[in-house]
N, C-alpha and C positions, 0 to 999 in steps of 0.2 A: 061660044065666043072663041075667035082664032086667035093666036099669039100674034098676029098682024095688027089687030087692031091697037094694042096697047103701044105707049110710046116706047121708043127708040132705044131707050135704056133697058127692055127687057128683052133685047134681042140675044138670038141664039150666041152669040160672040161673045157679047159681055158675059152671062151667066159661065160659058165657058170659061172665059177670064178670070169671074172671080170663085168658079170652082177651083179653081189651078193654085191660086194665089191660098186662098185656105188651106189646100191639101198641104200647100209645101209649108203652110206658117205649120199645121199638126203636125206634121214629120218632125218639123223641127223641134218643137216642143218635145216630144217624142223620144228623140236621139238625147236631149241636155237632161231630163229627167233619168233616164238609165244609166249617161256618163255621171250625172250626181249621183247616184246612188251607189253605183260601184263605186264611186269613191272614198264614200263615208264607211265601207265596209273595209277598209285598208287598215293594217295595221301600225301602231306609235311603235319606232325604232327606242328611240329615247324617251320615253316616260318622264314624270315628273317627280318619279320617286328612284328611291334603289331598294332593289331587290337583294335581300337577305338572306333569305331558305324559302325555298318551296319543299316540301315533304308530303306524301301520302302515305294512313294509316290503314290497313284493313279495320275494320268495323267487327266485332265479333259478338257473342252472345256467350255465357258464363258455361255454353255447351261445347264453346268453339266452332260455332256456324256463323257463317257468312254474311255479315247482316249491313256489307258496304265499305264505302269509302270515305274518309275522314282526309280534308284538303285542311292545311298549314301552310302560311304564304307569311313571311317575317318580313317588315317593311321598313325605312327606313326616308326620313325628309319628306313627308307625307304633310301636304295642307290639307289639313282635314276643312278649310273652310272653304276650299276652292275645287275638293276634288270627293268623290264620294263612289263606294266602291260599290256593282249592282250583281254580277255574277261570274260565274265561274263553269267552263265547258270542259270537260274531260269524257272521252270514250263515247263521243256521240249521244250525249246529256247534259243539260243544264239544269244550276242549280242557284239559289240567292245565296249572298254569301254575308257573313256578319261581320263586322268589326269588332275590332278591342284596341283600346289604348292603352300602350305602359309606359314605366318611364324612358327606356329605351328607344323601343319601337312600334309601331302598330303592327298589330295581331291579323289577319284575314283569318276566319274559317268556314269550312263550306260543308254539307255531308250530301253524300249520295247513298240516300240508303235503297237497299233493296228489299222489293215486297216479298219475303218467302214465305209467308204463311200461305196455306191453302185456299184458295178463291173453292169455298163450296156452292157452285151453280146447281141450281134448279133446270134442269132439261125436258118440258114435259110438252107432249102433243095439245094440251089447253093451258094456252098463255097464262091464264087467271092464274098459274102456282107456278109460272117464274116472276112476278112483281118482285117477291124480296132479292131478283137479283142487282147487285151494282154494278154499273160500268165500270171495263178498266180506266184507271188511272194512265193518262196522256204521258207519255215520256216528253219534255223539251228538246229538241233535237237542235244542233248549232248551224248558227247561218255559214260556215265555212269549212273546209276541210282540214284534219289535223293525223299526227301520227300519233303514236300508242301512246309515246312517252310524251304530251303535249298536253298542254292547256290554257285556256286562253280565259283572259281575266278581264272582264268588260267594268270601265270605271267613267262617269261624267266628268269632263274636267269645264265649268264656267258654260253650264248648258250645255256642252258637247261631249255623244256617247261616243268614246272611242275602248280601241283593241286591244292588248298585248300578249304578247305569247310568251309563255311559260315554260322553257325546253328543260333536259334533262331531271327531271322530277327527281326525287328521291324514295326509298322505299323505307320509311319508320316503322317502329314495333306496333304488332298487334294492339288495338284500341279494347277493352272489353263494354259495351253496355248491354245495360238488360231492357 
């Protein structure tokens, strides 16, 4: 059956037509969906809180090895019923971060610990006797770019995840855990 026979409305012109019309509604769509998204990844100037101390602890071990970083964020005018605090990115890593309330202020703390114990793999030409081995553990990597001394503290305010940045960090005493 030819494209002739069928009525008028499926003619070469109109299909073109309403190819055209479609492509440009999906571009469009297209374009508003990536300028949203970049925009929600921006960061809050002004926050809803104030910022008290930010401080990082080395993490050690009763050997004095290496065993991380220890994030202190001292806050102050915090609604805890409007705002809720989810992570914290430092040195190309994320991590969840906990709360505390005192009378003062609220507490932020976050650790970044590092795995140094020895991953003992099984390397053998029959698979059947690397089974007990596990995957590494995924690093979180952050959706933005920061400097050494940065960190950036992701909080919901009223259903909305937004950003802030953490500049001039501090360097506090050795942390010991075992």
């Amino acid at each position: 059956m030819s494209i002739n026979k069928f009525p008028h409305f499926f003619s070469k012109s109109q299909n073109f037509k309403q190819m055209k019309t479609f492509t440009s509604l999906l571009f469009s769509i297209s374009i508003m969906v990536v300028f949203t998204q970049c925009a929600g990844s921006q960061f809050v100037n002004n926050p809803p809180f104030v910022v008290e101390s930010v401080t990082q602890h080395q993490l050690t071990d009763s050997n004095n090895n290496d065993k991380g970083t220890l994030f202190k964020i001292a806050l102050k005018n915090v609604d805890t019923n409007a705002i809720s605090f989810e992570k914290i990115y430092f040195n190309n890593k994320g991590t969840n971060v906990l709360m505390a309330l005192t009378d003062e202020n609220t507490l932020i703390t976050a650790k970044f610990v590092r795995n140094i114990s020895g991953r003992n793999l099984v390397l053998h030409k029959d698979p059947k006797k690397e089974i007990g081995n596990k995957p590494p553990v995924l690093v979180e990597k952050p959706p933005f770019k920061m400097k050494d001394n940065e960190a950036v503290l992701t909080y919901t305010e009223n259903g909305i995840t937004k950003y802030f940045k953490l500049e001039n960090i501090k360097k506090g005493k050795a942390v010991i855990q075992n």
